[in-house]
C-alpha positions as CSV (number, residue, x, y, z in Angstrom):
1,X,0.0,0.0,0.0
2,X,1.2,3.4,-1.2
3,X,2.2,6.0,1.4
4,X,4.1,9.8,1.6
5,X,7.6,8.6,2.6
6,X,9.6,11.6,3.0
7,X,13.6,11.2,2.1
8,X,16.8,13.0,2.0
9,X,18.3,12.4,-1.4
10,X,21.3,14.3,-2.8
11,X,20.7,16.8,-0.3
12,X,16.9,17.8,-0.8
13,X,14.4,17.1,1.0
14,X,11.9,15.4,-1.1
15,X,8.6,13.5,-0.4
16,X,7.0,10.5,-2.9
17,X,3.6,8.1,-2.8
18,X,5.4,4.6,-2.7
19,X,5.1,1.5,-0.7
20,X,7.6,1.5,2.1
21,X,8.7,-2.1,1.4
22,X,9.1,-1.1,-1.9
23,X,13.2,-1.4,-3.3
24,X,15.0,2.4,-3.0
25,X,16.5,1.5,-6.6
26,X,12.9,1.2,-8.2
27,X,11.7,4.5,-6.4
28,X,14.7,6.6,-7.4
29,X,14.9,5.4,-10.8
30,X,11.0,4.8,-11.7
31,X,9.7,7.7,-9.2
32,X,12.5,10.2,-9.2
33,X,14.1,10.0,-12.3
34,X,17.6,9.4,-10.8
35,X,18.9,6.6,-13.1
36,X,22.8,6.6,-12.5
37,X,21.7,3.7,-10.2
38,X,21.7,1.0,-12.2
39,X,19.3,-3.0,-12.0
40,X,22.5,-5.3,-12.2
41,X,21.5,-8.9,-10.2
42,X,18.5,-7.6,-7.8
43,X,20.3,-9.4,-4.8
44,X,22.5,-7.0,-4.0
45,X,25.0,-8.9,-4.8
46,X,26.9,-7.0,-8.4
47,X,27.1,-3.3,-7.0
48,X,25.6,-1.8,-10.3
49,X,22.8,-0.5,-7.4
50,X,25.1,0.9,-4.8
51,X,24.3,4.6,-3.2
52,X,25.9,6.1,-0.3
53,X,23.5,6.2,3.1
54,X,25.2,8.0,5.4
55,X,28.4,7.2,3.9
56,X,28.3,4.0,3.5
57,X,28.2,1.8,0.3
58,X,24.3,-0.2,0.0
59,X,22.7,-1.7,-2.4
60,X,19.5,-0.1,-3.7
61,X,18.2,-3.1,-5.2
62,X,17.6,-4.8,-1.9
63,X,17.4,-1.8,0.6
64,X,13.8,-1.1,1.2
65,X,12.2,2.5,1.4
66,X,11.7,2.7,4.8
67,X,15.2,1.8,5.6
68,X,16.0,5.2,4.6
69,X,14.3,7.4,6.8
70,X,16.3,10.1,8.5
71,X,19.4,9.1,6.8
72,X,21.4,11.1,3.6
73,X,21.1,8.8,0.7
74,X,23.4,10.3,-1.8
75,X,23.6,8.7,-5.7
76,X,26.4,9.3,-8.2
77,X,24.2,12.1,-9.6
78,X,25.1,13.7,-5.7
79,X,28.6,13.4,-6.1
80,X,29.1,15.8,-8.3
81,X,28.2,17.8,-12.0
82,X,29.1,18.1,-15.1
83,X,30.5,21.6,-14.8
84,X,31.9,20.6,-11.7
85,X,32.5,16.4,-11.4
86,X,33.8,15.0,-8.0
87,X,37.1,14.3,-7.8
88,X,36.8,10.7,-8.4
89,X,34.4,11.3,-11.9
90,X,37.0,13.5,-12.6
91,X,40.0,11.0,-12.1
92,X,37.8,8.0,-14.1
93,X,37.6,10.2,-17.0
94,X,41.2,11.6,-17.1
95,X,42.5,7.9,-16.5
96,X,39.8,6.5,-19.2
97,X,38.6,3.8,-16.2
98,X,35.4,3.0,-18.0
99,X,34.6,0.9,-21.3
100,X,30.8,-0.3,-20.9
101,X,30.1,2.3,-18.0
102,X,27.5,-0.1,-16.7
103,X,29.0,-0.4,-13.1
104,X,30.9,2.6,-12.9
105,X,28.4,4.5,-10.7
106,X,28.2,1.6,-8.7
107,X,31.9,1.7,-8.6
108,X,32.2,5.3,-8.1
109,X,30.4,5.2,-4.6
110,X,32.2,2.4,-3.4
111,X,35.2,4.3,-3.8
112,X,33.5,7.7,-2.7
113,X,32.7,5.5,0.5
114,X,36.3,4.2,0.7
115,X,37.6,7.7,0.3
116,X,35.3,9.4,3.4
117,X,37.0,7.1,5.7
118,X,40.2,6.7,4.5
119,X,41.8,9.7,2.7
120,X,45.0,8.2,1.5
121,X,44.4,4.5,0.7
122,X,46.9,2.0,0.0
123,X,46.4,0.0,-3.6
124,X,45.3,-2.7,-1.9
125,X,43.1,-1.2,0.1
126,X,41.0,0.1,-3.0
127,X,40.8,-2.9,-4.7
128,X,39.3,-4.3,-1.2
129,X,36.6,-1.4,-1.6
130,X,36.0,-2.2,-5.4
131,X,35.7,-6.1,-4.6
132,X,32.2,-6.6,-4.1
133,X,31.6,-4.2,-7.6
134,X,31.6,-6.6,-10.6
135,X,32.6,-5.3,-14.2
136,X,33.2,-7.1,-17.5
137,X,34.9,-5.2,-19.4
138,X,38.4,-5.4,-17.2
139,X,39.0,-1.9,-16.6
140,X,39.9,-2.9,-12.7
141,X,43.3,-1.6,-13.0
142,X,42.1,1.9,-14.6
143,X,39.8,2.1,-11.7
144,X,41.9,1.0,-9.1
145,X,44.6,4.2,-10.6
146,X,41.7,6.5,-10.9
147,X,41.0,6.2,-7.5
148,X,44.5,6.3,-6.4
149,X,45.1,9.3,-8.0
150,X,41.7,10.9,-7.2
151,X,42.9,10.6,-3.0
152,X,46.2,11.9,-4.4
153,X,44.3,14.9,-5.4
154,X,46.0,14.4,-8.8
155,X,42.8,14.9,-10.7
156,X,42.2,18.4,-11.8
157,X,38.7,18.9,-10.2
């Protein structure tokens, strides 16, 4: 049964008609038009899904609405813009870490995550972070520099 569930997303305030129970990936791709988010496996299990809530990397796919309330949910449309990208979008393009593009947003708020609590990782430690983000096209070491060099503050955002 629908119901106003009021959420903080991207840092707005914002309000839709949904089942609580309902999947956060469904409501901010089919209700609020955020599709960076992307369906991967639906078991949160792939990482194409993942947003930050309160700073740490979830999947969307299996999170349900309610699970959200009174916590920042923040999508890789949050992180940053295209007149001014976050560091790390920044860093993925300069370092060309993306074929597909498929998991990269997924990827891209694992490593935001990693990069809130640890500001100078280690190599290993990011590709700890990336681990539970699948990709295909085996552009892991492209990432795993991107983000390196993002922390570096090597990119030129």
């Amino acid at each position: 049964m629908a119901e106003r569930v009021e959420l903080r997303i991207n840092g707005a305030e914002t309000a839709v008609e949904a089942d609580p129970a309902s999947p956060l990936l469904g409501v901010l791709r089919e209700t609020l038009g955020l599709t960076g988010s992307r369906f991967g496996c639906g078991a949160g299990l792939c990482g194409a899904c993942f947003v930050l809530i309160d700073g740490h990397a979830v999947p969307s796919c299996d999170t349900p609405l309610w699970a959200t309330a009174g916590k920042e949910v923040t999508t890789v449309e949050g992180l940053g813009t295209p007149e001014h990208p976050h560091p790390l979008q920044q860093a993925f393009i300069e370092e060309q870490a993306m074929q597909c593009g498929y998991c990269v947003s997924g990827i891209l708020i694992s490593a935001a995550a990693l990069l809130r609590r640890n500001t100078d990782p280690s190599e290993a430690e990011v590709r700890e972070a990336l681990d539970r983000n699948l990709c295909r096209c085996g552009a892991h070491n492209r990432m795993v520099r991107a983000v390196l060099k993002a922390a570096r503050g090597k990119g030129t955002a």
